[in-house]
N, C-alpha and C positions, 0 to 999 in steps of 0.2 A: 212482045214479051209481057210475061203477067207481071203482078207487081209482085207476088210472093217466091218468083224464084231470082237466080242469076240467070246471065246469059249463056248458055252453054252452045260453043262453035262446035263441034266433034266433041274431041276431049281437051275442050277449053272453058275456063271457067271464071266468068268477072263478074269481082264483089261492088256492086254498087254501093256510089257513098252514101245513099238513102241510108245503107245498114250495118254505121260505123259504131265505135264504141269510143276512143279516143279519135280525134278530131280527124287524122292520119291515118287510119287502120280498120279495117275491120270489126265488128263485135265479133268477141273471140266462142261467143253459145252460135251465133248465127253461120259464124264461118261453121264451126264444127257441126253441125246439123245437116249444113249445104255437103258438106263432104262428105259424114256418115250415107247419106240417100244415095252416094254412091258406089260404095261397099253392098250395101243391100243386106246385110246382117239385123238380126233383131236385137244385138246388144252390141256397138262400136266402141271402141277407144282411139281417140281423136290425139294427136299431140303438135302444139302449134309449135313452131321450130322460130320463127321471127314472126313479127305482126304485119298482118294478112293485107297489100295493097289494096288502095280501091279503084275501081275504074280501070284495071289493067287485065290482059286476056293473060290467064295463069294455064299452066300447060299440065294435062292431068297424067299420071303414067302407072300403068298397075302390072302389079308381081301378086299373079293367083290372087287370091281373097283382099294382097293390100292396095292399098292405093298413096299414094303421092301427089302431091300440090307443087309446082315450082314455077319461079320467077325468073324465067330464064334460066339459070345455072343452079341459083339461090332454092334450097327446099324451105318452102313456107308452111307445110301441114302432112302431116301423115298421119293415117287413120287403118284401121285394122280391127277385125270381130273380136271381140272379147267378151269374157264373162262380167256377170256383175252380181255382185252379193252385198243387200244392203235392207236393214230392219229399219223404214224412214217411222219420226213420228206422226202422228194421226193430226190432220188439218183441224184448225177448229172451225165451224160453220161458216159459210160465207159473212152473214150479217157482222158474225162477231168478229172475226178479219177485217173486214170496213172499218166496225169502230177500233180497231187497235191502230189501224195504218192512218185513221183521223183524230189521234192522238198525241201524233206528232208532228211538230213543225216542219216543214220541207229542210233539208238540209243546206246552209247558204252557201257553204264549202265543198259542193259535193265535187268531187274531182275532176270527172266530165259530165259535162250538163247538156252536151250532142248524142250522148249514148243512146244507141236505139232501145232498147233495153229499159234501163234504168234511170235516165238524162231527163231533168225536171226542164230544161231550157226546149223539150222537144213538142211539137204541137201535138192533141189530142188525134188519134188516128194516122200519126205518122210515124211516133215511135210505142214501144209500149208501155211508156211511163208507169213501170212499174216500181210500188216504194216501199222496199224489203224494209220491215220493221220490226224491234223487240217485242217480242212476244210474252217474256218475264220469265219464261221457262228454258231458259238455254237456245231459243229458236227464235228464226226471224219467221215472220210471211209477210207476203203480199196479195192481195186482191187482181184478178185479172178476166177479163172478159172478151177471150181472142172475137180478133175479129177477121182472123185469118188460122188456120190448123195445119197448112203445111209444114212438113218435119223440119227446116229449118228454125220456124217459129217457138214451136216446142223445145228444141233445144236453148232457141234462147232466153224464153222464159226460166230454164233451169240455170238460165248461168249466175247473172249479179246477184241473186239472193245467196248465193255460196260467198259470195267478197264480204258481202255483210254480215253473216253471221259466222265467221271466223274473224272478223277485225270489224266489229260496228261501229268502233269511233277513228279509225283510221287510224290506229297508235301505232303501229308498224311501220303506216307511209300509206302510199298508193299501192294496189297488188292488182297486178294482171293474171291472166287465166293464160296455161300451160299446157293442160291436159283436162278435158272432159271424156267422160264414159258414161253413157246413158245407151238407157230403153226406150220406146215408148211403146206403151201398152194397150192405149186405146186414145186417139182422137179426140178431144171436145168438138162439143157442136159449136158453131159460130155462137157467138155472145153466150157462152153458157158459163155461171158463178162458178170460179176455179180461185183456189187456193195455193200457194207455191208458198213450200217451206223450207227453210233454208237450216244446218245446222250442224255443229263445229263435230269434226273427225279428228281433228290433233293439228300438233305442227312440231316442226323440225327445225335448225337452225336455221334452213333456206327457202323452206316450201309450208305454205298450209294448205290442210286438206278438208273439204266440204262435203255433205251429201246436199240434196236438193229433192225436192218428191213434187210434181205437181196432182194437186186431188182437185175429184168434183164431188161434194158431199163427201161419201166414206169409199168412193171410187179412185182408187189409184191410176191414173192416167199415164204417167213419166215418170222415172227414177233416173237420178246421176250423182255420181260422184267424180268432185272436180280436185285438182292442184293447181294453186294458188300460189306467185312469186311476189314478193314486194320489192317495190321497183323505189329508182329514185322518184323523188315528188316531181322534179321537173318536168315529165309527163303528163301532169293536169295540163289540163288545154279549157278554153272558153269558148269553146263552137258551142 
């Protein structure tokens, strides 16, 4: 098995704990990436129903275009073609992403720090330690240098920059990801300077909403727009 997919038995699908988010579960960009490549749509809407085991054969079942995730009985994900309409704004250079996101302290608090994703506690080329940061303009980004392009990747590169820049200081609490809908429009090459921007679409009493754009220079790459729950805190974990 490669490293950058799941294991897939027929229509069976297991998320390794390599590519968690909360210590327990799946990352919820990764999971949703892993499922959109199965729709085959070039714009998906993903929606996670519980958080996504790991290490377990999840059983896949598709109705035309949709598809479904389940744990047994339990629906973990469903995903389906969607449109998507979204004006992201423009990356600022790579160089100048470096020095914004080395401008700030690592976060001591960050809620999971095993996040494949976003998780400062995760080694260099195991997760993608990426570290969505204010940009001064209403936007977060992060610097990112795949070292892997498969569509699950991309999507998860779209995802924790959306937590961030709808709640950067966590005032709300913890917030997990609900619902992603993304494109992806062109591939980066391996270690190519990419930029992911992250920034606020609203919120509502229950839910906040994000766009995310990943750009190479003035190449738009990936577009999504996520929803975002805030959870209770007892959720952070220490992996």
């Amino acid at each position: 098995m490669s490293s950058h997919t799941a294991m897939r038995l027929g229509e069976t699908i297991v998320i390794e704990r390599r590519f968690r988010g909360p210590a327990g579960s799946g990352n919820g960009g990764y999971t949703c990436g892993l499922v959109a490549g199965l729709v085959g749509a070039d714009s998906v809407e993903v929606t996670l129903r519980v958080p996504p085991p790991l290490d377990t054969p999840l059983r896949v079942e598709r109705d035309g275009a949709e598809v479904r995730v389940l744990d047994g009985e339990t629906l973990v994900v469903e995903a389906r073609p969607a449109g998507l309409e979204l004006d992201p704004p423009a990356a600022p250079p790579f160089a100048d992403a470096e020095r914004i996101v080395a401008s700030y302290a690592p976060d001591p608090d960050h809620p999971f720090p095993g996040c494949f994703v976003c998780g400062p506690g995760r080694e260099d080329g195991d997760g993608l330690r990426l570290e969505p940061t204010p940009a001064g303009d209403g936007t977060v980004v992060a610097t990112w240098r795949p070292r892997e392009n498969a569509t699950p990747f991309l999507w998860a590169a779209l995802d924790c920059p959306g937590a961030f820049a709808v709640d950067p200081g966590w005032s709300r609490g913890v917030s997990v990801l609900g619902r992603l809908t993304a494109r992806v429009v062109e591939r980066p090459a391996v270690g190519a300077e990419c930029v992911v921007v992250g920034w606020r679409l609203g919120a509502d009493e229950r839910r906040l909403h994000a766009g995310t754009a990943l750009w190479e220079g003035d190449r738009l790459l990936a577009l999504a727009k996520a929803v975002w729950f805030p959870v209770d805190a007892a959720v952070r974990d220490t992996a």
